[in-house]
C-alpha positions, -999 to 999 in steps of 0.1 A, spaced: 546 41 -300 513 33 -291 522 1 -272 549 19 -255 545 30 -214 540 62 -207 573 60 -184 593 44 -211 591 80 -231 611 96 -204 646 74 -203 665 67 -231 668 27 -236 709 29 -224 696 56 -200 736 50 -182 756 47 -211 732 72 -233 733 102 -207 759 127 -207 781 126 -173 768 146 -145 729 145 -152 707 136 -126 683 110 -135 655 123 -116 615 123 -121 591 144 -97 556 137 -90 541 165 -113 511 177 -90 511 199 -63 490 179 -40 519 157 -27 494 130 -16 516 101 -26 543 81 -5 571 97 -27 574 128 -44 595 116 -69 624 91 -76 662 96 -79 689 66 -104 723 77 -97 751 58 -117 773 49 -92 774 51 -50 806 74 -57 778 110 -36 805 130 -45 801 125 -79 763 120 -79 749 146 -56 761 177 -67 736 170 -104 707 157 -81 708 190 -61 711 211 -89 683 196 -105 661 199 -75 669 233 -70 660 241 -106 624 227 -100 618 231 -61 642 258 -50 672 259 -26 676 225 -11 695 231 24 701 196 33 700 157 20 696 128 42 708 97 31 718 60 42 753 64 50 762 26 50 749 27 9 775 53 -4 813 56 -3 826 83 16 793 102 27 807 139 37 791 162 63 786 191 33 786 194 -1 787 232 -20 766 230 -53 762 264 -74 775 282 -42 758 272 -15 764 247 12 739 219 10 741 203 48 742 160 44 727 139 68 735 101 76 706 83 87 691 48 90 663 55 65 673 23 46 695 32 9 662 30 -9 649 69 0 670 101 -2 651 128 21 650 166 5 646 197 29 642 225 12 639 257 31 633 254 70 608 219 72 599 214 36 603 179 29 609 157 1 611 121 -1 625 105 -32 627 68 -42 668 57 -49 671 34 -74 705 16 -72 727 22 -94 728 -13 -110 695 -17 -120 684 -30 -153 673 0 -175 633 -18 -177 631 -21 -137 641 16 -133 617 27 -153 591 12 -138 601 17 -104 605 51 -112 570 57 -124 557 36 -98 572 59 -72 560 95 -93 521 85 -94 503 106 -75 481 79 -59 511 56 -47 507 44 -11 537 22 -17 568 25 3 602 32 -12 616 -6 -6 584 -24 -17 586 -11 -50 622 -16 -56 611 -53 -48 578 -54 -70 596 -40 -101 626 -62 -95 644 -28 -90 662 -47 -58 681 -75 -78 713 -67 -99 710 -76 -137 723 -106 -151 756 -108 -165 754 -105 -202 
C-alpha cells in the first residue's frame, strides 16, 4: 500500500454503493488551527437534504458539538426546509447564494464552519481527492476551484 494516497485509505473504492445508508461521508481538517479555506469537506449521495442532512449533522455534532444551523444553496437541493430535528434538537436551515459547492456550519452562537460539497455524482477517484484537497491544513483554495482542479465538477462517464 505503499503507492497508495494517503486519502485513498479513508473511502472505500465503491465509497456509494460500499457504505451503509445514512452515513455521512464527511472528513474534517484534523488541526485545531483552522488556518485553511475549508475545515473540512462533505459527499452526500443524493440532493434528496432530507435524506442527507440529518447523518451530516449527527456526525458533526459527534466531533464539534451542537450544530444550530446549516446554510446551504437552496437552488442545489430538492425541497430545502426551513428546520430539520436531528437527535432532538432543531437544527435551523438557511438558503443562501453561497454557490452548491460549500455547506456553512454554525455551531453555537458564531462558530463557523465551512465545508467543501462534493456532488453527489462524482467519480469515487475525484472525491477523494477533492476531499483531501479541501482537509489540508495549508489549502488557500476555494470550494469551487477545487471541485474544478480535481475534476470533482464533471459527472462520470456512463459505463
Amino acid at each position: 500500500m505503499a503507492d497508495t494516497p494517503d486519502f485513498a485509505r479513508f473511502l472505500p473504492d465503491a465509497v456509494h454503493r460500499s457504505v451503509r445508508p445514512g452515513t455521512a461521508l464527511l472528513r474534517l481538517e484534523t488541526t485545531h488551527a483552522r488556518e485553511g479555506i475549508l475545515d473540512g469537506a462533505w459527499w452526500p449521495r443524493s440532493r434528496d437534504i432530507g435524506a442527507e442532512l440529518p447523518s451530516l449533522i449527527s456526525a458533526l455534532t459527534e466531533h464539534l458539538g451542537p450544530v444550530t444551523r446549516v446554510g446551504l444553496d437552496g437552488s442545489a437541493w430538492d425541497g430545502l426546509p426551513t428546520r430539520v430535528v436531528v437527535d432532538g434538537r432543531v437544527v435551523h436551515i438557511d438558503s443562501f447564494l453561497v454557490g452548491d459547492d460549500t455547506v456553512l456550519i454554525t455551531r453555537g452562537e458564531r462558530d463557523l464552519f465551512s465545508l467543501l460539497l462534493v456532488p453527489p455524482d462524482t467519480s469515487p477517484d475525484a472525491a477523494r481527492a477533492a476531499m483531501a484537497r479541501a482537509v489540508r491544513a495549508d489549502n488557500v483554495t476555494g470550494a469551487g476551484q477545487i471541485l474544478l482542479d480535481t475534476g470533482s465538477d464533471t459527472p462520470p462517464a456512463p459505463t
